[in-house]
C-alpha positions, 0 to 999 in steps of 0.5 A: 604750505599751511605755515606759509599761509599764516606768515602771509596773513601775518605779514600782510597785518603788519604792511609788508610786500611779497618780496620782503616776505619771501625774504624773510623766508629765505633768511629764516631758512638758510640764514642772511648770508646765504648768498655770500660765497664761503671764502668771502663769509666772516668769522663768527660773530660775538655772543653781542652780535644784534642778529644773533639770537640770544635765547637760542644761546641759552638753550631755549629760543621760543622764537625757534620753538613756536616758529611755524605755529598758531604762537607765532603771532603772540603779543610778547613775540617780536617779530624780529625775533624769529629772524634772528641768526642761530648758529650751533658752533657760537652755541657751543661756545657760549656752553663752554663758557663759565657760568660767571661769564654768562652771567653776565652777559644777563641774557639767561636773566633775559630769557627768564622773564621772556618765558615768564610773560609767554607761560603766563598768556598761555595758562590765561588762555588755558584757563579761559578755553578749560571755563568754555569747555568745563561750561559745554560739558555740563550742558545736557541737551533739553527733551524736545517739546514734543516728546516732553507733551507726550510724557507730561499727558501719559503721566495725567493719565497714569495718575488719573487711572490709578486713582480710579482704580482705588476709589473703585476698589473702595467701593467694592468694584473688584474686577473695574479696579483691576482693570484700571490699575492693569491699564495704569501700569501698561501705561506706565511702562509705556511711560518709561520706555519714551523717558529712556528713549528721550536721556541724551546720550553721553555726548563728546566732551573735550578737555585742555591740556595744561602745558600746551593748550591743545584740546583733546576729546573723550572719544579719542584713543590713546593713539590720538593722544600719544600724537598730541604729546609727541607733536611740534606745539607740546614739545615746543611748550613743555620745553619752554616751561621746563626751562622756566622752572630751571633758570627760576631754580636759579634766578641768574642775574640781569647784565652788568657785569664788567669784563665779559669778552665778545666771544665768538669771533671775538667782537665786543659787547 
């Protein structure tokens, strides 16, 4: 419901009606040929085919990974994309592919920089949510007025008796001096009970996590966090960025190489 809510926001930014909407659903969810009978469906299409998700080929659609998510909506993200056909038997045959075929189809080299561009906004946004948060957790909450007046008089007063209490002893009046420094130091421990009353408690802070951006707090257990790393969003973005550093460990090549066969259901580029 939650998932639906945001698509129609989406859809209803960029124009669209409930019925192309829903469509949209549907296509996403059981496919474009959803309504044609099985005997009448065609073979598979080729590894070129334009409604076939490319990225997802290579192992690694973030159109299938953040679909359903806060990053659907990313500027990098096109919209078509997340309509696109996922078929797992053209994706074992793009596997089974050698590596010199893949290359050059160039899509690995096309996913490259897609995830490039998609780890760079998230760590921009990263940052600036870690700069936010690291400002409120050093914020420490001000002594309010009145009890800061009642610490600045009792204060004056300490320092007023015990002044009295040494001039008097200066002047051989024993038992005044006495009196005065015992009433200084009832005051001062009074004064020292409200100072420690008035320091704010250790407040709730709340910190970033690096790979996918979601936020966590000190005061959550273990469990809490467990649920965080186990959860749609970080899978989706350690996933993204694993598979970053493996094709960076590689730099495959852009398209342009001769020969490549249409695959799958044997089409042409």
């Amino acid at each position: 419901w939650q998932r639906l809510q945001r698509t129609l926001r989406v859809s209803a930014q960029m124009g669209k009606t409930p019925h192309e909407l829903m469509r949209e659903q549907m296509d996403e969810l059981m496919g474009k040929a959803r309504d044609v009978p099985l005997e009448e469906r065609e073979a598979l299409p080729s590894f070129s085919d334009p409604s076939i998700d490319r990225f997802h080929l290579c192992g690694c659609s973030p159109y299938e990974l953040l679909k359903g998510t806060k990053f659907e909506t990313m500027p990098q993200l096109q919209r078509d994309g997340f309509l696109k056909e996922r078929s797992e038997a053209l994706r074992v045959q793009w596997e089974a592919l050698p590596q010199e075929e893949k290359d050059k189809y160039g899509y690995e080299r096309e996913l490259m920089l897609l995830l490039e561009l998609l780890v760079d906004e998230q760590d921009r946004r990263i940052a600036k949510a870690k700069e936010r948060y690291e400002r409120e957790n050093a914020l420490v909450p001000p002594i309010p007025a009145e009890t800061q007046a009642e610490i600045d008089r009792l204060r004056g007063e300490v320092k007023e008796l015990q002044a009295q209490s040494e001039a008097l002893g200066e002047q051989g009046e024993v038992d005044e001096s006495m009196t005065a420094f015992r009433k200084a130091e009832a005051l001062q421990l009074q004064l020292q009970e409200i100072e420690r009353k008035a320091q704010p408690l250790a407040g709730k802070k709340q910190f970033v996590d690096e790979v996918s951006g979601l936020v966590w707090s000190s005061t959550d257990n273990e469990s809490r966090i467990e649920d965080l790393h186990s959860g749609k969003m970080y899978k989706a973005w350690k996933a993204i960025r694993d598979k970053l550093q493996e094709l960076r460990s590689r730099n495959p090549p852009a398209a342009g190489g001769a020969g490549a066969s249409g695959g799958g259901g044997g089409g042409d580029r």
